[in-house]
Structure formats: structure tokens, C-alpha cells
C-alpha positions in Angstrom: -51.0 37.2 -23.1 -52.7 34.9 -20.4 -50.4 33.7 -18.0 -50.7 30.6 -15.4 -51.8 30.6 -12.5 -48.2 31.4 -9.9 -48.9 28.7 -7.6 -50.5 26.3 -10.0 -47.4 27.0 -12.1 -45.2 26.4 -9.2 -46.8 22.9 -8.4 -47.0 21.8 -12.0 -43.1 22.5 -12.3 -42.4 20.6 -8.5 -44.7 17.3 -9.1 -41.7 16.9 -11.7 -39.6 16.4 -9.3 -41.5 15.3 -5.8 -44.8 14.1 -6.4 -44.3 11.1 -4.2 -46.0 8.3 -6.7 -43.4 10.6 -9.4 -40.5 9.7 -6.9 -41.4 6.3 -6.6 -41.4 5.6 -10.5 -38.3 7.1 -10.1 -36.8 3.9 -8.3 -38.4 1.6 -10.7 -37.0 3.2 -14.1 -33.7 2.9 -15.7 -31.5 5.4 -15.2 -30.8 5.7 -18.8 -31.2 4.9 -22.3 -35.2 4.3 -22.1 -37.9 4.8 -19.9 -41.1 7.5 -20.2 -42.2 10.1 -18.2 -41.1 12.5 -15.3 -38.3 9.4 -14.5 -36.6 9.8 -18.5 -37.1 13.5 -18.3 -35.3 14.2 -14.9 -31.5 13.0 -14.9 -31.8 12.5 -10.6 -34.0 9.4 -11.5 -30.7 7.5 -12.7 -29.2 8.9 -9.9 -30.6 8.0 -6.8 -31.8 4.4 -8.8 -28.3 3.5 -9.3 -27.1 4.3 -5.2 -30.1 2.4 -4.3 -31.5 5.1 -1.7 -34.1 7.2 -1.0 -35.3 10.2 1.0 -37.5 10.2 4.1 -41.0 11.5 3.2 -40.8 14.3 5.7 -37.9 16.1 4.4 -39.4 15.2 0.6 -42.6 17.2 1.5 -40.2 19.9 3.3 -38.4 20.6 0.2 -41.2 20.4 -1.8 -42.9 23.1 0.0 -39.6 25.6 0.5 -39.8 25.2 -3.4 -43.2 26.1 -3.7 -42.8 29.2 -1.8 -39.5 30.2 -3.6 -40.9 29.2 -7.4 -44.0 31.1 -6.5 -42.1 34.0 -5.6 -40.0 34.0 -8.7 -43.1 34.0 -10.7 -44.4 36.9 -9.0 -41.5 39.4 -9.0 -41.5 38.3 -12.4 -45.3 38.6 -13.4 -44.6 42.7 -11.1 -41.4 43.4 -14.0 -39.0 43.3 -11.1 -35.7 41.7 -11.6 -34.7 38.9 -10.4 -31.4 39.2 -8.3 -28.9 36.9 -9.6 -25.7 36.1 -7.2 -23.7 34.0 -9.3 -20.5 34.8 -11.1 -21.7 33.0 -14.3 -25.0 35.4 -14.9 -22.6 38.8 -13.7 -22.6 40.3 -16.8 -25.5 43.4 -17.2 -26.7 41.0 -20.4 -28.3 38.6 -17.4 -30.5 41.1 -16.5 -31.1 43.3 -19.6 -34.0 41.1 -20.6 -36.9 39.3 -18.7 -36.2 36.2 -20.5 -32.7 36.2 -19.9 -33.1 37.1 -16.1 -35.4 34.9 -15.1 -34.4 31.9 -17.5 -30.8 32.8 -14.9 -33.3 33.0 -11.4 -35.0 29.3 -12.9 -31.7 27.4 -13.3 -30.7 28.6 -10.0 -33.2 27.7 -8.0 -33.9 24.5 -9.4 -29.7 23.6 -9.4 -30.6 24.7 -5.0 -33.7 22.4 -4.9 -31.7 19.4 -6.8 -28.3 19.8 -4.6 -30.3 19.8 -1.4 -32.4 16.5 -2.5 -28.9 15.0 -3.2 -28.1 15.8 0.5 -31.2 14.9 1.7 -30.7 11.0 0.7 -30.6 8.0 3.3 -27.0 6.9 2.4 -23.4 6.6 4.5 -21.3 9.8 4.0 -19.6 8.4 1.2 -22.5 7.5 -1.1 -23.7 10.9 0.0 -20.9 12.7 -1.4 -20.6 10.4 -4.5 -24.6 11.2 -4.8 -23.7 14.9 -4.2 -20.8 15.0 -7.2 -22.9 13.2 -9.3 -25.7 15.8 -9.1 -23.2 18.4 -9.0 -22.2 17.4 -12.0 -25.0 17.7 -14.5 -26.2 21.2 -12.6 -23.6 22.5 -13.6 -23.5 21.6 -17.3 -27.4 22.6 -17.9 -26.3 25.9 -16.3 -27.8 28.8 -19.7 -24.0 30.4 -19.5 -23.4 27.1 -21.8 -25.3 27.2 -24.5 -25.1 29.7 -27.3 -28.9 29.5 -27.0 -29.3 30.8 -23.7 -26.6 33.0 -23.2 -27.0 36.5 -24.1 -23.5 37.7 -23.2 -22.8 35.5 -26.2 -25.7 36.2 -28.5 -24.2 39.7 -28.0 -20.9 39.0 -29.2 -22.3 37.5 -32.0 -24.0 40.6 -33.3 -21.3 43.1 -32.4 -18.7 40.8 -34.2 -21.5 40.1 -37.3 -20.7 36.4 -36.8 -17.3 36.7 -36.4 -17.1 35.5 -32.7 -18.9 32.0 -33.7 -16.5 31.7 -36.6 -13.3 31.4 -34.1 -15.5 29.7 -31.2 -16.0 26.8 -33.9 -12.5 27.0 -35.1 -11.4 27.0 -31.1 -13.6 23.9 -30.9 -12.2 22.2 -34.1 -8.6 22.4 -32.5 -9.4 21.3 -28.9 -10.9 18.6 -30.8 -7.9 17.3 -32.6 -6.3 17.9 -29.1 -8.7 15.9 -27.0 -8.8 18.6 -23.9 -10.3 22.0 -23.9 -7.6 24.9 -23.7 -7.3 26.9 -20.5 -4.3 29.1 -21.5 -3.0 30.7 -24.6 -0.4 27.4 -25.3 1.8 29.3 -28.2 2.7 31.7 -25.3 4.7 29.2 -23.4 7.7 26.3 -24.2 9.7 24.5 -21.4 13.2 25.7 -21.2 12.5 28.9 -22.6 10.6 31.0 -20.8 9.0 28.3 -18.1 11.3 26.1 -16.3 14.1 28.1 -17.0 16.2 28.1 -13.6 20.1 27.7 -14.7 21.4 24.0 -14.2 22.8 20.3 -15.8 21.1 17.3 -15.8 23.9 15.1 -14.4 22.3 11.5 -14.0 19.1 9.8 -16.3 17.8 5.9 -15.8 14.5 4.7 -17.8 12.7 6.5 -14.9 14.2 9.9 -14.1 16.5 12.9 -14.6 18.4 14.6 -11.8 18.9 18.0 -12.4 21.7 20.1 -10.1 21.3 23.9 -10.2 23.3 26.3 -10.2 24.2 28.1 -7.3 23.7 31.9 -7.1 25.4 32.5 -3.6 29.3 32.3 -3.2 28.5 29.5 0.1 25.9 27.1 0.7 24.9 25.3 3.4 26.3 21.8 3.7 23.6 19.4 3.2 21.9 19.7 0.2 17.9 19.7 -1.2 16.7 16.9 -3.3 13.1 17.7 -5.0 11.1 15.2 -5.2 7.6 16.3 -7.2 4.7 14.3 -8.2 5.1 12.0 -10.7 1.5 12.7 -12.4 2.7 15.6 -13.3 5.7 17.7 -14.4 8.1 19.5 -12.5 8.2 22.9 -13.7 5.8 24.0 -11.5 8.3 24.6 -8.8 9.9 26.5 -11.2 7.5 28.1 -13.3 9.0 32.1 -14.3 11.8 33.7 -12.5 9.2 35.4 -10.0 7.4 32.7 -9.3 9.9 30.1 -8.5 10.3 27.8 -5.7 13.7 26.2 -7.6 15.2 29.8 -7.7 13.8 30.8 -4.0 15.4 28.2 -2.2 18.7 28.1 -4.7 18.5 31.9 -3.8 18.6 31.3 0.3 21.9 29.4 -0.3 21.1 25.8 -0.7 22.6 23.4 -3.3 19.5 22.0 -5.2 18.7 18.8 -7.0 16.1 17.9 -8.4 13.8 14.9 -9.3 12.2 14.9 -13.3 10.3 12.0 -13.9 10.3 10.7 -17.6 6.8 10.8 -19.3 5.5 7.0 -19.2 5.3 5.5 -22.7 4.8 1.7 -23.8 8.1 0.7 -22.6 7.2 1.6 -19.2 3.7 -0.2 -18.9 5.2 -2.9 -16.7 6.8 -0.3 -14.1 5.1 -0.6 -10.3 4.9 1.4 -7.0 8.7 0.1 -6.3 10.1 0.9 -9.0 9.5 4.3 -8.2 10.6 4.2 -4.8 13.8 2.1 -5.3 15.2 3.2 -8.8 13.6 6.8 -8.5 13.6 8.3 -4.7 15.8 6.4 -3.4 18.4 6.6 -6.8 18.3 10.2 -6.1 18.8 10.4 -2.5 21.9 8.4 -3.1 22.9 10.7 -6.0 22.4 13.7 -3.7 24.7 11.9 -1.1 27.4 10.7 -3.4 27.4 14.3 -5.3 27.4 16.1 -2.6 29.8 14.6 -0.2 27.3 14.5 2.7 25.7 11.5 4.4 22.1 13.3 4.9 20.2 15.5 2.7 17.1 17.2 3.2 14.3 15.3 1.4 11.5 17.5 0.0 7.9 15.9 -1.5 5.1 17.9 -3.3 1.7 16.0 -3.0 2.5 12.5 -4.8 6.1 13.3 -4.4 5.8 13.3 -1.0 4.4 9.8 -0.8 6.7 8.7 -2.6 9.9 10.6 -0.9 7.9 9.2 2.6 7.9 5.7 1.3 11.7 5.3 0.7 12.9 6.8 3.8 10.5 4.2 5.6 12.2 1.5 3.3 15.9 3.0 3.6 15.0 2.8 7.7 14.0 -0.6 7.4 17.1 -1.3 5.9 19.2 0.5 8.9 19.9 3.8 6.9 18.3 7.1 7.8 20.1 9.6 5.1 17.6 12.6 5.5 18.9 15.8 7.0 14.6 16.7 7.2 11.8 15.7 5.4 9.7 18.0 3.7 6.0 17.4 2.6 3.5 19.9 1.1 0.1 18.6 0.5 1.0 15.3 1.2 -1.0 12.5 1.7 0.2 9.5 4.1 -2.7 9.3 6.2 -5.8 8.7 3.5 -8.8 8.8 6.0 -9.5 11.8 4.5 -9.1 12.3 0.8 -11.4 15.2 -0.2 -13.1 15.5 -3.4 -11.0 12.7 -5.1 -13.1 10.3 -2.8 -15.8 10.4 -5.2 -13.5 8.3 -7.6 -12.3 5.6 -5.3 -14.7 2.8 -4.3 -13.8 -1.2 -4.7 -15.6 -1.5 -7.9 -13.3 1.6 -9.6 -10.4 0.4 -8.4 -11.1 -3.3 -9.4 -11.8 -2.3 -13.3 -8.8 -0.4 -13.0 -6.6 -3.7 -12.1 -8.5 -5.4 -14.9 -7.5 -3.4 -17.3 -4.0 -2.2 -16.1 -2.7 -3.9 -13.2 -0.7 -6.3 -15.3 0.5 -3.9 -17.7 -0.6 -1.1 -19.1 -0.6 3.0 -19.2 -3.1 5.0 -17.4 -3.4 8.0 -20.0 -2.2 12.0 -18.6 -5.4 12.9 -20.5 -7.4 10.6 -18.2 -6.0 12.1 -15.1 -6.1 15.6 -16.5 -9.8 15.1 -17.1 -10.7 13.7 -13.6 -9.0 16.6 -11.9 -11.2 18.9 -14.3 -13.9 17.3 -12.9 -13.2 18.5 -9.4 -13.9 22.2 -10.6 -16.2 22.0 -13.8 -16.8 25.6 -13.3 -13.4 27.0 -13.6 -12.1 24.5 -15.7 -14.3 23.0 -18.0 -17.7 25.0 -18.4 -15.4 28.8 -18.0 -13.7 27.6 -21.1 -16.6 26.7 -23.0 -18.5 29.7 -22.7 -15.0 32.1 -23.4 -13.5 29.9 -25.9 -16.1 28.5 -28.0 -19.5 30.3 -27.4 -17.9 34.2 -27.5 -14.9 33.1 -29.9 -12.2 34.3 -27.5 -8.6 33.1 -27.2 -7.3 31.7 -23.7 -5.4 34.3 -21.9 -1.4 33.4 -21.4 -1.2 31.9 -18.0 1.5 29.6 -16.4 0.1 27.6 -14.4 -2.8 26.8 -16.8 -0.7 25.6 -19.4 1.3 23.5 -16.9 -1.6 22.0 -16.2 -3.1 21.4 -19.7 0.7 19.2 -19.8 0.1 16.1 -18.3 1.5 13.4 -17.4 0.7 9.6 -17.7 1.6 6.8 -15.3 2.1 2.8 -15.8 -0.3 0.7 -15.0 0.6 -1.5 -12.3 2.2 1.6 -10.2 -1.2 3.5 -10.6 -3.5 0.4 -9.2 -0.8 -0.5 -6.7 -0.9 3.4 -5.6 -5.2 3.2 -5.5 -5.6 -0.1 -3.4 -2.8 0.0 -0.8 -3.4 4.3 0.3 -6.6 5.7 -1.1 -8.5 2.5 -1.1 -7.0 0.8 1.9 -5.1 3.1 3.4 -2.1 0.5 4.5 0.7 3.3 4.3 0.1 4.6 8.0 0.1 1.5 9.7 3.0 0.4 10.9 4.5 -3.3 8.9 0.8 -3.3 7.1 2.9 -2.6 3.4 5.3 -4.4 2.0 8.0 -2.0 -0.6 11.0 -2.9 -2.1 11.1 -6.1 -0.2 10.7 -5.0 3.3 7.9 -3.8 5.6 7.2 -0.5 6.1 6.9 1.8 9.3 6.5 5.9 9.1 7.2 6.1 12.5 10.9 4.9 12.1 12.1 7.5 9.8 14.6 10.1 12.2 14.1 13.2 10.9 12.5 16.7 11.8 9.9 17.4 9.6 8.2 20.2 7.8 4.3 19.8 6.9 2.4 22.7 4.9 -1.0 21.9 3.9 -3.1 24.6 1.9 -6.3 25.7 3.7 -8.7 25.6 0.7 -7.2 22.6 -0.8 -10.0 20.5 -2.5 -7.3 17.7 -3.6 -5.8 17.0 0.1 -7.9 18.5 2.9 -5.5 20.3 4.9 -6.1 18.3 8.4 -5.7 15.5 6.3 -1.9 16.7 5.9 -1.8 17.4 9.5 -2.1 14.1 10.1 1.4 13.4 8.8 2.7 15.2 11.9 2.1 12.2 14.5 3.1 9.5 11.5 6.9 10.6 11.2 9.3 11.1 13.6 6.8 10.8 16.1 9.0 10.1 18.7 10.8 13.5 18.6 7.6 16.2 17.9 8.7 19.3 18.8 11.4 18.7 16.1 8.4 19.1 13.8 6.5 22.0 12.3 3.1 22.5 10.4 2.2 25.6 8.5 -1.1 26.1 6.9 -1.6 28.3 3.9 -4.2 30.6 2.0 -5.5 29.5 -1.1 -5.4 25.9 -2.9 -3.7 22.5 -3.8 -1.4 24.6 -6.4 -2.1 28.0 -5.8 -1.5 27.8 -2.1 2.4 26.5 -2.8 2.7 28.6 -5.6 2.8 31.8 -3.5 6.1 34.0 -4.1 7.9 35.0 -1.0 8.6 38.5 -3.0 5.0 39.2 -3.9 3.7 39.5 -0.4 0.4 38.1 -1.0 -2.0 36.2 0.7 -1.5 34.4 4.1 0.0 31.8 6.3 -0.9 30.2 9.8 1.8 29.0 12.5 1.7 27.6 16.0 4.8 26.8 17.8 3.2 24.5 20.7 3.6 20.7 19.7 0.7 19.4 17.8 -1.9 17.0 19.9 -2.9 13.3 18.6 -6.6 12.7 18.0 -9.2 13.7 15.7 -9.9 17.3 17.2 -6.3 18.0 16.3 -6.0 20.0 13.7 -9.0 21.9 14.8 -7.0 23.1 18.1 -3.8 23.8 16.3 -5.8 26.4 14.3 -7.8 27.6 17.4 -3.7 28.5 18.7 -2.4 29.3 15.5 -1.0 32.5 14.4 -1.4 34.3 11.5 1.1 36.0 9.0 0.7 37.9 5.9 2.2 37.3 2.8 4.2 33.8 1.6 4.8 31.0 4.1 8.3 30.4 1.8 10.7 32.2 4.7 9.7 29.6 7.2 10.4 26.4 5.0 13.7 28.8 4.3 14.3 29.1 8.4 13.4 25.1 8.5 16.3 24.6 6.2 18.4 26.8 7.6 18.4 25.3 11.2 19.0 21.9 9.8 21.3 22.5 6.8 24.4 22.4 8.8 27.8 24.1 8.1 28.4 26.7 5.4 30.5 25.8 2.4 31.8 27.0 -0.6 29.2 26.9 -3.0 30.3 24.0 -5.8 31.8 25.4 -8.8 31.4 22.7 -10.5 28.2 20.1 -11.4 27.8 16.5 -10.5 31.7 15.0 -9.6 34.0 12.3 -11.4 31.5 9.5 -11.5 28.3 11.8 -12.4 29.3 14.2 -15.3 26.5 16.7 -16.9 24.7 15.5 -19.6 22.7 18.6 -21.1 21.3 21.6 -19.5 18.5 22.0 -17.4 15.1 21.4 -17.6 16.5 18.6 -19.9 14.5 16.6 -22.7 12.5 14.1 -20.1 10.2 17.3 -18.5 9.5 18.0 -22.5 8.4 15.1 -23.5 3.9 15.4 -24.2 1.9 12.9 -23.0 0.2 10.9 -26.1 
């Protein structure tokens, strides 16, 4: 069998890609849907065309030779019969390296995916066209990646043989329903059903409107402290995940410390929502319930809890109920918030004036923004885990999801009207107004942070893709600014939901605090770490302390739900946090 030449090989593979009258073509092609050549056979050509930049000719010819040398390598060790190392999860399985084919088909993909990511960062753009460029590329690397087609993968082509065809049979099948569902499955979704064994945490629903249910639970202590908890979580998704299984709770922790807990369920948007905006969710959902909390209660403050979109929101009614002369929160509490949206990770990559603007075309005066959508962009974020994991296991090896909680929370999403969704992208990711003091208008008066009067508690989760955690930081000099040593950040281990999601009882993973009041200015959050302490296990006992030192006197718990004006309606979760997205 002759083979080429390694180095002639090597060059005839890279002029695909660098030769600089190739890369010049490149700008002159479409980027899709014709064209001939090295420009319609590489996807970067559409690409870089489309962010109208380019790469300076000395880094080009850099990369191009670091590729040279590598691909020549490759060729070699693989021309000797050595093995190729392969340090990626997705070629871990011994088939990767039982065959030459297999093994070096793995080493290729890699090394060109290195050579395509680093000419992505290599572009002449601003940061943001960078990353967008980055995400793009990111993007299709990771779908041509051999682990996703049936073709190229041999842990696959095994299964097929051991299971005599069998395995293809029920990856089709798989395939076939996730069809008729629209979304690939992540979790084993007959293993799960709200009320029964997720979102089970004892309680009544004892107030509904078109936009939410408030649910009171049931106390497990024989006194409580004073003030009670009102939940706020996002609205683009569904509650439960505070209160996914009895071990994994949030709902039952803090109910469990001896605090008298309400919380916020957001109805599932449908048609006769498609006209409901940002206020509307401020004035007849937060602050509804904070009300409710007081007037149930019997208290004048409450502590005021938001989980990432939650926490916007529960942020943007205090600022309106302090406009108005009213400061009802006992504490604020805000965990992977966003009110400061100079820094909005991954999710940047979505938000540019032209997105938004098609969005307002479309929506802004009516409209629903479908869960599926949403569900699908967040996907995006982690094609790895979430979209290409479950096409190799589900439908190329025939195997059925494993049962997981917070999978199948997320497979239920949520959608949101129309005008509230484009107000939300303009006025905070887009133009970030929220921070700056009198810059929004909500509910009829302009908002300021900085007057809300309450201590606050901050976590932010130190590997969270969604919001960066010095980007939750920042909320620490927006609120109650004026009293900061009333304040406290903690940083966790982990992610967005993973991160949170972190059982006190379980003793896993890790937490950072550090007492000393946090600085203003963008090295910040950098020296709070540099100071910071850290603490094994769940960061829940200091949210618990927070409480504690702000819940005031301790009372007998309530024997009895909601009071003569608010009467139970049905038991918790209730029939809003069931509802499916269409």
C-alpha cells in the first residue's frame, strides 16, 4: 500500500485551510448555499465572511506552521503503528484505540477542532465578535466530532454487533419519539411526575392571579422565626428545582431551619398571556406576593429571596416599592443574579442589536417566546453534555436516558410572553439600564438599586457559564450600598444549577467566604477571592445563619395556612407548576 509523502500530506490537508490566496477566496464566497472550492468545502469560510474580519498574515503563517509540525507528527506515529494518545472524554472508550482507523480518524478531528478554535481566536475583531466568532466555530467542531455518527464511531458499531442490530432498532425508535417531542431526552421522563415524587415538600396553595400561585409550607418545627421567606424563582423556568426530592431540597432545608416559607409559582404562559410585559411581573407577581407574605403573616418585612431571573425580578420591585416610600424586605436574597449585565457570559453570544430587534418584530407587541426555544438556546451553551452526549447514548447505541432530577426539570420548560421577554433583552442584557440609578422606568416610577434598605445575601457559583460569578459580585455595591458590611457574598463550587443545588446534608463540594467588606472597582471580585476563605461541603448553613440573624423573634409556628381573607385552594405544588409548555 503506497502511502503519501508525511509532510506533503500535511501541506495538502493545511492549504485547505490557510493557503493565503485559499483564505482570501474565503472573504469573497458565500457563506452558504453555493460557492466551489476550498471556500464551500470549509464551514469557517461563512464564518469569518459574515463578521467581516480577518487574521493578520503573521499569526496565519504561525498557525499554519504549528499545524504542519503537529499533522506531520500524527502521520508519522501513525505510518510507526503507535497509537495516538487521545485526551478527550468523548474517544475514552478502549474501542478509540482498538483500531488504527478509529484512533487516528479520533487524533485528526482533534487536531483539526485545535487548529480551527485557535484561527477563531486569532481574528481582528472587538471581544464580542471574537466570542460570537469563537461560539460559532465552537459550534460546528463539535457536531463533526466521529462520537456522532454511527459511521465513525466504533463504541457504537460495537453495540450494534453484540446486540445483532438490536441497539439501532431502539436508537431509531428513541429518535422517532424525541421527534414527535421536538427536544432530545436527557433523562428517563416516565421516572418522574410533579407532586409525586419531585416537588413534593408538604403545603397549600393559598392565593392564584392569571400570573402566579403562592404556595405556604408546612412547618416542621413547633416555632418559627417571625418574619417569613417569600421565594421568588425564575420565571423561565419551573420552580421545583428548589425542591426537587426530599434530600435535595432547598424548600424543605430552609422550612427545616425554622422559617415559615412561601413561595412564588409562575403559571406556564399560553395565548392568553401574549400581551403580558416586564411590569406585569413585577407589580401583579413580586410585588402581589410580597404583600401576600406581609398580610399572611402578620409582619411588615419579609425576607425576599431571587434565583437567577427571580432575582431580577424580586430586585426590581423592591426598587419600585422604595420609590414608592415602602421598604417591606427583612433581607434580600440573590443567587446567580444578574443586575449588573456588563458581564453576561456565554449568553452574550445571543444578544446583539440585530437579535434583539427581530425579536421586537416578531414579539414585542404580542406574542409567546416558546420554552422549547429557550430550552434549546441553553442547550447550546454545552452541546457536549447536552445535545451531542445524548445523541451518541440515545440514538446511535440504543440506550435509554438514565433517571435524573434535574435533567428532567430541565427538559420542562417554560415559555414567556412576548413583550416581557424583549422588554427583559433591551433594557438589562442589551442596555444594561437596571444598574443605573432613574435610567428605567417600572410600574410607573423610576428605578434606583441603591434605595432598597436591606442587608443582602449574594451567592454566585464559581463555574457558572450562565452568570459569571464576579458578575454577581457586582450586585454587592448596587443594593444597600450605603450600609456594606450589612452585606455578604459567598461563592460556590460547581455551576448555574448545580452549584445551588448542593445539599447541606451531603457534604459535598465547596464554598468560599470573606468577612472584610467588599471593595468597589473592577479588581474586586478578584481581591475578595485573593482574602476569601474556603469551606467544605454546602454553602446552605450560611444563607441559614443570614436568616437567622435577620429573621427576628421566635413564634409559634402557624398551625394553620393562609388567614381569613387568603384560604387554601389545593395542595402544594398545585396545578400552575404542572402545566407543559406547548
Amino acid at each position: 500500500m503506497n502511502m503519501p509523502d508525511p509532510q506533503a500530506f500535511a501541506t495538502t490537508w493545511m492549504n485547505q485551510f490557510t493557503d493565503p490566496s485559499v483564505w482570501q477566496g474565503w472573504m469573497k464566497m458565500p457563506a452558504a448555499g453555493g460557492g466551489t472550492g476550498a471556500a464551500a468545502a470549509n464551514p469557517l469560510a461563512g464564518v469569518f465572511k459574515d463578521f467581516g474580519v480577518s487574521i493578520a498574515p503573521a499569526k496565519l503563517e504561525a498557525l499554519r506552521q504549528d499545524y504542519l509540525q503537529k499533522a506531520g507528527a500524527l502521520w508519522q506515529e501513525f505510518m510507526s503503528g503507535k497509537t495516538p494518545q487521545l485526551h478527550d472524554k468523548r474517544f475514552s472508550g478502549s474501542e478509540w484505540t482498538a483500531t488504527p482507523f478509529a484512533a487516528i480518524t479520533a487524533a485528526s478531528y482533534l487536531l483539526n477542532s485545535e487548529f480551527m478554535l485557535a484561527l477563531s481566536d486569532a481574528v481582528e475583531a472587538g471581544p464580542r465578535e471574537r466570542q460570537k466568532i469563537r461560539f460559532t466555530v465552537q459550534q460546528m467542531v463539535d457536531a463533526m466530532s466521529p462520537a456522532n455518527f454511527l459511521a465513525t464511531n466504533p463504541e457504537a458499531q460495537a453495540k450494534l454487533i453484540e446486540s445483532k442490530g438490536e441497539s439501532l432498532t431502539r436508537g431509531l425508535q428513541h429518535m422517532l419519539e424525541d421527534l414527535r417531542k421536538g427536544r432530545i431526552s436527557q433523562s428517563d421522563e416516565s421516572a418522574f411526575e410533579v407532586g409525586n415524587n419531585v416537588g413534593t415538600a408538604a403545603g397549600e396553595v393559598v392565593y392564584e392571579n392569571e400570573l402566579f400561585q403562592l404556595i405556604q409550607y408546612t412547618p416542621t418545627t413547633p416555632t418559627v422565626r417571625a418574619r417569613p421567606l417569600l421565594m421568588i424563582p425564575p420565571c423561565i423556568n419551573k420552580f421545583y428545582i428548589l425542591d426537587l426530592q426530599p434530600e435535595n431540597s432547598l424548600v424543605r432545608y430552609v422550612v427545616e431551619q425554622g422559617n415559615t416559607v412561601f413561595m412564588v409559582s409562575w403559571r406556564n404562559p399560553d395565548k392568553s398571556m401574549s400581551n403580558l410585559g416586564w411590569d406585569d411581573y413585577v407589580e401583579r407577581g413580586a410585588i402581589e406576593a410580597i404583600k401576600l407574605a406581609q398580610d399572611i403573616s402578620g409582619q411588615d418585612k419579609v425576607h425576599v429571596f431571587g434565583f437567577c431571573v427571580g432575582g431580577t425580578i424580586a430586585a426590581s420591585a423592591l426598587a419600585v416599592l422604595a420609590a414608592r416610600g415602602q421598604q417591606p424586605a427583612a433581607s434580600l436574597s440573590l443567587l446567580t443574579t444578574l443586575l449588573d449585565f456588563t458581564d453576561t457570559g456565554v449568553l452574550e453570544v445571543f444578544i446583539d442589536e440585530t437579535q434583539v430587534a427581530l425579536r421586537e418584530a416578531s414579539l414585542a407587541k404580542g406574542g409567546i417566546m416558546p420554552g422549547r426555544d429557550l430550552a434549546t438556546t441553553f442547550s447550546a451553551l454545552r452541546p457536549n453534555d447536552l445535545v451531542w452526549n445524548y445523541v451518541q447514548q440515545n440514538y446511535l447505541k440504543g440506550k435509554v436516558p438514565p433517571a435524573f432530577d434535574l435533567l428532567y426539570w430541565n427538559a420542562d420548560s417554560t415559555n414567556l410572553p412576548g413583550p416581557m421577554f424583549c422588554w427583559y433583552l433591551r433594557n438589562t442584557y442589551l442596555e444594561n439600564k437596571l444598574k443605573v440609578p432613574g435610567q428605567l422606568t417600572v410600574c410607573g416610577v423610576q428605578v434606583d438599586l441603591g434605595a432598597i434598605d436591606a442587608p443582602v445575601f449574594v451567592y454566585g457559583s464559581k463555574e457558572d457559564h450562565i452568570v459569571p460569578w464576579p458578575a454577581a459580585f457586582a450586585s454587592m455595591n448596587l443594593v444597600n450600598p450605603k450600609k456594606p458590611k450589612a452585606n455578604r457574598f459567598v461563592l460556590g463550587a460547581s455551576g448555574h444549577i448545580a452549584g445551588v443545588i448542593n445539599p447541606a446534608s451531603k457534604g459535598k463540594r465547596s464554598y468560599w467566604v470573606n468577612d472584610k467588606a467588599p471593595k468597589k472597582g473592577p479588581r474586586a471580585p478578584d481581591e475578595w477571592f485573593a482574602g476569601a476563605t474556603e469551606n467544605k461541603g454546602s454553602w446552605w448553613p450560611e444563607w441559614a445563619r443570614f436568616l437567622q440573624e435577620n429573621g427576628g423573634e421566635e413564634v409559634p409556628a402557624p398551625t394553620a395556612f393562609g388567614n381569613e381573607r387568603y384560604q387554601p385552594i389545593e395542595p402544594a405544588p398545585g396545578r400552575y407548576v404542572k402545566a407543559r409548555a406547548d
